[in-house]
Structure formats: structure tokens, C-alpha cells
KENUTOR-515306 format. One record per residue: y, x, z of N, C-alpha, C in turn; residue number from 0. Coordinates in nm, 3 decimals. Each point is the difference from the previous one (the first is absolute). Last residue first. Example, Ala and Ser with C-alpha at 12.3 -4.5 7.8 and 13.67 -1.06 7.14 Angstrom:
2
+---------+---------+---------+---------+---------+---------+---------+---------+---------+-----+
!  nnorth !   neast !     nup ! canorth !  caeast !    caup !  cnorth !   ceast !     cup !   i !
+---------+---------+---------+---------+---------+---------+---------+---------+---------+-----+
!  -0.225 !   1.285 !   0.708 !   0.119 !   0.082 !   0.006 !   0.109 !  -0.077 !   0.073 !   1 !
!  -0.572 !   0.029 !  -0.007 !   0.119 !  -0.089 !   0.000 !   0.120 !   0.090 !   0.000 !   0 !
+---------+---------+---------+---------+---------+---------+---------+---------+---------+-----+
This chain:
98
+---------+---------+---------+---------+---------+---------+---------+---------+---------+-----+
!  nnorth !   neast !     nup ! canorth !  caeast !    caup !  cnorth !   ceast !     cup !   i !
+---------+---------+---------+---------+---------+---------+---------+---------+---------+-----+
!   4.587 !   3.634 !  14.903 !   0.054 !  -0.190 !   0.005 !   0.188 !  -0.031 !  -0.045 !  97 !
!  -0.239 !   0.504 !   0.017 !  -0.013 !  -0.108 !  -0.121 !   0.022 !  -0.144 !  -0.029 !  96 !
!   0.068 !   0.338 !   0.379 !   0.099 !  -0.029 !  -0.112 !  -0.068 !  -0.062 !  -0.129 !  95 !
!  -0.256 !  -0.003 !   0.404 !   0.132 !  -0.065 !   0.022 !   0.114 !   0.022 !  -0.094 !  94 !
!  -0.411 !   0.232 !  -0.072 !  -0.010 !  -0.173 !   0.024 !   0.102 !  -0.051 !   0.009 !  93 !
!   0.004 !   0.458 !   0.039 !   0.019 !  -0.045 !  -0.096 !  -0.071 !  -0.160 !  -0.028 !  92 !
!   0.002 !   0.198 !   0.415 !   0.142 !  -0.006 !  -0.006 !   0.012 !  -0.040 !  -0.174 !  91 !
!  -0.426 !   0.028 !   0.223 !   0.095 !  -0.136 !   0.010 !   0.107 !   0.019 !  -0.020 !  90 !
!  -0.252 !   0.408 !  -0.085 !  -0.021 !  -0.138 !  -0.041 !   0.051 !  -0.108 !   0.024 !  89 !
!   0.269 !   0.435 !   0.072 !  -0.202 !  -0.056 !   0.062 !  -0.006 !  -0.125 !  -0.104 !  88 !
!   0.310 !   0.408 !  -0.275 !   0.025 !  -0.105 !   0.140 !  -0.135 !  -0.047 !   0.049 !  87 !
!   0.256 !   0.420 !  -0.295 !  -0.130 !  -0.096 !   0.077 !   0.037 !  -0.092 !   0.055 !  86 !
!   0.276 !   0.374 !  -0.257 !  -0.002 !  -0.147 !   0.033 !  -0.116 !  -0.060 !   0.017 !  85 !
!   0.117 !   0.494 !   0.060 !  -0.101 !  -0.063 !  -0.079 !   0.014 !  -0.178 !  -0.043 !  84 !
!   0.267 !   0.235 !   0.304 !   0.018 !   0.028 !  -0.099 !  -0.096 !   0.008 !  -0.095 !  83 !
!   0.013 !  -0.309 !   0.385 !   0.175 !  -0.009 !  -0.096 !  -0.052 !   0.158 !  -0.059 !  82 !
!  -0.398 !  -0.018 !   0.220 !   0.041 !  -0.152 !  -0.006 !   0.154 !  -0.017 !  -0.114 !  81 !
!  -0.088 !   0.380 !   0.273 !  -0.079 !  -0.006 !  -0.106 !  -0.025 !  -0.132 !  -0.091 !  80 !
!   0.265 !  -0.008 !   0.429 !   0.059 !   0.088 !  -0.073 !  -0.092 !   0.042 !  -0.126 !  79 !
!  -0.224 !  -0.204 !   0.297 !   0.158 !  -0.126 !  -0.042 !   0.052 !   0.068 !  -0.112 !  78 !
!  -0.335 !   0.271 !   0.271 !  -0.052 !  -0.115 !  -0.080 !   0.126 !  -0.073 !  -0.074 !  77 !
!   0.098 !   0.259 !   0.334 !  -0.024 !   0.107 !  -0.150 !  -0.086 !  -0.085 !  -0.106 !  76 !
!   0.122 !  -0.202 !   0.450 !   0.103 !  -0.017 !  -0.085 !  -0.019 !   0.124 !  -0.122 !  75 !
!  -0.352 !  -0.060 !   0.311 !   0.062 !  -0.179 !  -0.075 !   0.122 !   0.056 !  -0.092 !  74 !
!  -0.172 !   0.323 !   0.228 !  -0.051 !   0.004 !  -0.108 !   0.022 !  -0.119 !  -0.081 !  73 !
!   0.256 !   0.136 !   0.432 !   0.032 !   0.054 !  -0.122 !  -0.095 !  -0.038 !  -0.138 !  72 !
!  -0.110 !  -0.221 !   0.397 !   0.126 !  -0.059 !  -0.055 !   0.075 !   0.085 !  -0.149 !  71 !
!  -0.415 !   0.113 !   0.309 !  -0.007 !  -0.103 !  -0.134 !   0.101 !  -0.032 !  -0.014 !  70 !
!   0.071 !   0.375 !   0.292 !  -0.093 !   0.063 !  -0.132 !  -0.025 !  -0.159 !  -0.087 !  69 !
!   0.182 !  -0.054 !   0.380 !   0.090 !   0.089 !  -0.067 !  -0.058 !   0.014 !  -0.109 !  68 !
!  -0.310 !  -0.198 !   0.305 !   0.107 !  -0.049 !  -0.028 !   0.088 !   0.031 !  -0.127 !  67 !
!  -0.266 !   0.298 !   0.195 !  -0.084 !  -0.049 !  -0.062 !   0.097 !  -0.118 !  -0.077 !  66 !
!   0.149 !   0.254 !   0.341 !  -0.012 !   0.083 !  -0.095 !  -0.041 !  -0.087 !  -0.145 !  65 !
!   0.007 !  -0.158 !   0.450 !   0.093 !  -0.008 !  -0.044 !   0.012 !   0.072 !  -0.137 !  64 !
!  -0.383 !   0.014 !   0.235 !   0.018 !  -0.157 !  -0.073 !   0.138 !   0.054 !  -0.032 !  63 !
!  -0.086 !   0.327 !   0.224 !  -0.075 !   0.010 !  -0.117 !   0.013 !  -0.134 !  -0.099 !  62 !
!   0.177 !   0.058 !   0.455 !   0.085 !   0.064 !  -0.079 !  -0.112 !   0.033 !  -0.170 !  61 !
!  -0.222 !  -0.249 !   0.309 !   0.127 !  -0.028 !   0.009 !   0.051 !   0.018 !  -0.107 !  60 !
!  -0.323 !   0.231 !   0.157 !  -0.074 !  -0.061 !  -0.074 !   0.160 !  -0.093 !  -0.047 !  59 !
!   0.066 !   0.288 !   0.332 !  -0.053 !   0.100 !  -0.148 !  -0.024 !  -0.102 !  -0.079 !  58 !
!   0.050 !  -0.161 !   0.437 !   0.125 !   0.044 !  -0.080 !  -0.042 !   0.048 !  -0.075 !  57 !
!  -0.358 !  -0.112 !   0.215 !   0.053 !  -0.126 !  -0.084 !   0.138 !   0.081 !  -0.028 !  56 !
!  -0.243 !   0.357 !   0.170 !  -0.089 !  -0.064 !  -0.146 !   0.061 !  -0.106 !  -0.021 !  55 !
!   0.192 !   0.146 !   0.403 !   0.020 !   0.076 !  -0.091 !  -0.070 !  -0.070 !  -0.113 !  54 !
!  -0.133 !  -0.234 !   0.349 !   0.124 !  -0.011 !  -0.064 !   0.059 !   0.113 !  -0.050 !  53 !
!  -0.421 !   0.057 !   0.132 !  -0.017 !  -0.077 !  -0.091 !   0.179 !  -0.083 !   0.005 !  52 !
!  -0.034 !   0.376 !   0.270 !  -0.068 !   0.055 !  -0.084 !  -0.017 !  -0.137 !  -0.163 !  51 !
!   0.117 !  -0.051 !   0.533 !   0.076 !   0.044 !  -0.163 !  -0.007 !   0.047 !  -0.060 !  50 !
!  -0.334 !  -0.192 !   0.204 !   0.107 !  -0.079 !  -0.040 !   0.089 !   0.072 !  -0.079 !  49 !
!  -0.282 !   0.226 !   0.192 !  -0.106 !  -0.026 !  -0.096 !   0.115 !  -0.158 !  -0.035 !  48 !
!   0.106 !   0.229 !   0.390 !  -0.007 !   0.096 !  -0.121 !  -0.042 !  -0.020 !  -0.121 !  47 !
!  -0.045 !  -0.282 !   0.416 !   0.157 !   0.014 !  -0.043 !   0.003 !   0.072 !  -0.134 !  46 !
!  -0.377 !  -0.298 !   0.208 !   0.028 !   0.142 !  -0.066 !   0.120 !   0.014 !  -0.092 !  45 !
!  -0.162 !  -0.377 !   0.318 !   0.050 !   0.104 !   0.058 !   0.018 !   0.127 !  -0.098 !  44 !
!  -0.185 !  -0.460 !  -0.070 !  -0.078 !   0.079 !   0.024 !   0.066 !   0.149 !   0.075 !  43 !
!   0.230 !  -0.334 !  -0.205 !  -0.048 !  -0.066 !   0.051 !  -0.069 !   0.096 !   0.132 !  42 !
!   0.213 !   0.156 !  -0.405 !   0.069 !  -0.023 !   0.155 !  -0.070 !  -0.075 !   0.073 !  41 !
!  -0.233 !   0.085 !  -0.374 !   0.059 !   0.124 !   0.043 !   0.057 !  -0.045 !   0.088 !  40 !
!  -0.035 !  -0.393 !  -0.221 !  -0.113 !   0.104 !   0.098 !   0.014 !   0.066 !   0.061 !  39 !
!   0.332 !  -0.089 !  -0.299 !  -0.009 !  -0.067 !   0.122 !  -0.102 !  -0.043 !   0.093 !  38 !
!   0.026 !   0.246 !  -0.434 !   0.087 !   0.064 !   0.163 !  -0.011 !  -0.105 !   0.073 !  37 !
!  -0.250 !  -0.109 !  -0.345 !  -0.033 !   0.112 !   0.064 !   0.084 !   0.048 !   0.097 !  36 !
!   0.104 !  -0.353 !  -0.256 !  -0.106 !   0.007 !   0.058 !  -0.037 !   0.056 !   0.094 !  35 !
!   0.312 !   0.130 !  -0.315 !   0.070 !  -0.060 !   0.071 !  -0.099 !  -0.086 !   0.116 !  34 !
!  -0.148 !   0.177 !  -0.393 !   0.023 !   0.125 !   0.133 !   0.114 !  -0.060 !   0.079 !  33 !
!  -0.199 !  -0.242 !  -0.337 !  -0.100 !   0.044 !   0.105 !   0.051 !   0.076 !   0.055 !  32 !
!   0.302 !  -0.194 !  -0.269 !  -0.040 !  -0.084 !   0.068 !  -0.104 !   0.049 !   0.127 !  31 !
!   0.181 !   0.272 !  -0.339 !   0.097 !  -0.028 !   0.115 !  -0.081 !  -0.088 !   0.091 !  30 !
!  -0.237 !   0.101 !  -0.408 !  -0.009 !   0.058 !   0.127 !   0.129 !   0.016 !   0.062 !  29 !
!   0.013 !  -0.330 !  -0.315 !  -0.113 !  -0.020 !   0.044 !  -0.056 !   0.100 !   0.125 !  28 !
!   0.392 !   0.055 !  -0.291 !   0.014 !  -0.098 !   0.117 !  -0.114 !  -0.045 !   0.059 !  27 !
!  -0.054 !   0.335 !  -0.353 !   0.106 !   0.010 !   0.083 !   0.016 !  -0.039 !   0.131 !  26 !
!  -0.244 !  -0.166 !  -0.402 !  -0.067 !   0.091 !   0.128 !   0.062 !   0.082 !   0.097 !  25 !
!   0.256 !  -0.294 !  -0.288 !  -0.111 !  -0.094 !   0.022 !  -0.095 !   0.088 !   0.123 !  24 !
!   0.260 !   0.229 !  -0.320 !   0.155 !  -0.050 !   0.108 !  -0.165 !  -0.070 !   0.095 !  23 !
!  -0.139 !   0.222 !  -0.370 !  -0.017 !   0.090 !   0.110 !   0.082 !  -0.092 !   0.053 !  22 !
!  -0.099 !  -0.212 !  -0.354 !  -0.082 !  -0.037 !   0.102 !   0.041 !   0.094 !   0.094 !  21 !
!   0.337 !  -0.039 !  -0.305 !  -0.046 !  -0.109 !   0.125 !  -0.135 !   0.012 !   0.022 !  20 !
!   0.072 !   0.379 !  -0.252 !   0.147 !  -0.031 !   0.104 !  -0.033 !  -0.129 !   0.081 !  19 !
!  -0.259 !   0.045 !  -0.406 !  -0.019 !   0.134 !   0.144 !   0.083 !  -0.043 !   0.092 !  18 !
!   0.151 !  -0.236 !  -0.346 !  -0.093 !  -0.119 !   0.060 !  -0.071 !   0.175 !   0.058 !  17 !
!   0.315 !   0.137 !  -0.217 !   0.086 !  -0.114 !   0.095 !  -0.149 !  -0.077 !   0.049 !  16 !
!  -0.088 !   0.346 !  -0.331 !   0.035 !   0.033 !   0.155 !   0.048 !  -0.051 !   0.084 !  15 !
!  -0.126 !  -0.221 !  -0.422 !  -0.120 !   0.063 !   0.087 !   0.040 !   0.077 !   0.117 !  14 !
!   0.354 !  -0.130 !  -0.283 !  -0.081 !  -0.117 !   0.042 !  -0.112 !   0.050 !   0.110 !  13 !
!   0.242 !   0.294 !  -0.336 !   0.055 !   0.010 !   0.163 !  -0.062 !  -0.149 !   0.082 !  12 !
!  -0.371 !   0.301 !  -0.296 !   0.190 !  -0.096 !  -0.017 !   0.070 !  -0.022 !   0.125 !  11 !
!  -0.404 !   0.284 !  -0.022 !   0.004 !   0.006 !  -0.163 !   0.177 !  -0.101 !  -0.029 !  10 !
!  -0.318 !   0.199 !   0.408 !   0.143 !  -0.060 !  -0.013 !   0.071 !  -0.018 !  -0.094 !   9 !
!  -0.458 !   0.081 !   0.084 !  -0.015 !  -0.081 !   0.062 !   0.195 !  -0.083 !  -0.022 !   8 !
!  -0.254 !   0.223 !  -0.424 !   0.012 !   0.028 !   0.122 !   0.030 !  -0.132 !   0.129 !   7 !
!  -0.290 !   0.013 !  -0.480 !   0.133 !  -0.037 !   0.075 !  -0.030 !   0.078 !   0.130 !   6 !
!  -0.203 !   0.212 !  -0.474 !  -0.032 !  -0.044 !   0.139 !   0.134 !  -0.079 !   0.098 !   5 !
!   0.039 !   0.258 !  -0.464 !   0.013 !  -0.121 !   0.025 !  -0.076 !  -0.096 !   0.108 !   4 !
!   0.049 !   0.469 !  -0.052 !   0.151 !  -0.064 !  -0.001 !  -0.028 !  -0.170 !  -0.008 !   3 !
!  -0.391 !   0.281 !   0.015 !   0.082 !  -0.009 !   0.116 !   0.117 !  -0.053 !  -0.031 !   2 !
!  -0.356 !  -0.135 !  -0.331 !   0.041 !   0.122 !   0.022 !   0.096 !  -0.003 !   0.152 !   1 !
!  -0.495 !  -0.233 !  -0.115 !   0.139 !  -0.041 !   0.000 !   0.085 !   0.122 !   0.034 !   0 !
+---------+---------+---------+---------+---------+---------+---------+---------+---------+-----+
């Protein structure tokens, strides 16, 4: 099979919007554990090793937020491909055929 026609992983903007929600998904998944974790960490007295893992939940944070940003623009480069290709999803041409 020649390389051009090997799919890539981000071959549409679909495929990077569904990247996008699983990274949002593992995202919040390690907030959850390191939100865990510091409160061990404090538990346990290791001040340093706390803030150390609330630095990593602001990073991780400000990363969801990124992530965010990033599917709203692709929803809408989707839309926008959508009106100039006139595509529509499937149920939307269902609904104009009734």
C-alpha cells in the first residue's frame, strides 16, 4: 500500500475532535489521582512532594483548558466545512426529506 494512501491518525478534523475527547477524559482522570495524591502528600506531611503535585494539577488544568478550546474550534471548522461543501450529518438530511 503506497504511503499516501496509509490513513493517518488525523486524516479529518473528526478524528482529531474524538483525540481531543479522549485526551479531555485522561485529563480529568489524572486530576482525579493527583488530587489523591496530594492529599496524601499532606496527609503524610510531605509538604514538598504536595507542591510539587499541585503544580502538575495546574499544568494539567490549564491543559484541559487548552484541550477545550482546541474542540470547540474543530466543532466549528467542522460546521464551517459543512456550509462550504454543503454536507450535512445524516439526520439533518432525513429531516429535509420529510
Amino acid at each position: 500500500m503506497p504511503l499516501n494512501e496509509i490513513e493517518q491518525p488525523f486524516d479529518t478534523i473528526e478524528s482529531a475532535h474524538d483525540f481531543m475527547n479522549v485526551l479531555a477524559e485522561t485529563i480529568l482522570d489524572s486530576v482525579k489521582d493527583l488530587d489523591r495524591e496530594h492529599l496524601f502528600s499532606l496527609k503524610e506531611g510531605e509538604e514538598r512532594r504536595a507542591q510539587a503535585v499541585e503544580l502538575a494539577m495546574f499544568k494539567l488544568r490549564l491543559l484541559n483548558c487548552h484541550v477545550h478550546k482546541s474542540r470547540i474550534i474543530l466543532n466549528d471548522l467542522r460546521t464551517i466545512r459543512r456550509l462550504l461543501f454543503n454536507e450535512r450529518p445524516a439526520a439533518a438530511r432525513a429531516m429535509a426529506a420529510m
